[in-house]
C-alpha positions, 0 to 999 in steps of 0.5 A, a space after each residue: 963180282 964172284 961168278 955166280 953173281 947176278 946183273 939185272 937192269 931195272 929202272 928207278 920205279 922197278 927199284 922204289 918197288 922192290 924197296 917197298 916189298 922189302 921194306 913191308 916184308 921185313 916189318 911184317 916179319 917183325 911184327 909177326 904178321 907172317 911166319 919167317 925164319 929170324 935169318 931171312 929178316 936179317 937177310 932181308 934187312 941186309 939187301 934193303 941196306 945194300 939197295 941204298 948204299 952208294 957204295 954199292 951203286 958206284 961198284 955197279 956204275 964201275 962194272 957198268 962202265 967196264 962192260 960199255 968199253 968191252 962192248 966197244 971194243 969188241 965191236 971196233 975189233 969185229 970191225 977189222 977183222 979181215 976175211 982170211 980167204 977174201 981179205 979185199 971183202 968188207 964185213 957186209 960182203 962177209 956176213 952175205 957169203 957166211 949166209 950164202 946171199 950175195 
């Protein structure tokens, strides 16, 4: 993934509707039924090629699974975390005393 990538979630009724809009701009690009310039069908036609390459989606699958073990992770290290002033606090007496409740 390059850094200005973007990661969007959407579900397969989200994903066979931006099929479809794809697939009706690039044959009416074709047709000439609206004004494009020729790269933005090429462009087009390359997205819609790359929506439905399995390739494509086991490279998601793997950057999906790699953020699932840092979010455990992250989650199991916040866990132990001790309190430097109070180590003997637990992380619920902690988030209490960041907040001033008791």
């Amino acid at each position: 993934m390059e850094s200005n990538d973007k990661l969007i979630r959407i579900n397969p009724d989200e994903y066979d509707l931006i099929l479809e809009w794809g697939n009706q701009f690039v044959l009416m690009a074709k047709r000439n039924f609206i004004a494009v310039d020729q790269f933005k069908v090429q462009r087009s036609q390359q997205l819609i090629d790359g929506l439905t390459d399995s390739k494509v989606s086991n490279e998601m699958e793997t950057i999906v699974k790699i953020y699932e073990d840092q979010k455990e992770a992250r989650a199991e290290v916040n866990k132990n975390i001790i309190h430097k002033d109070h180590p003997e606090m637990t992380i619920e007496d902690q988030v209490g005393e960041a907040y001033g409740g008791e």
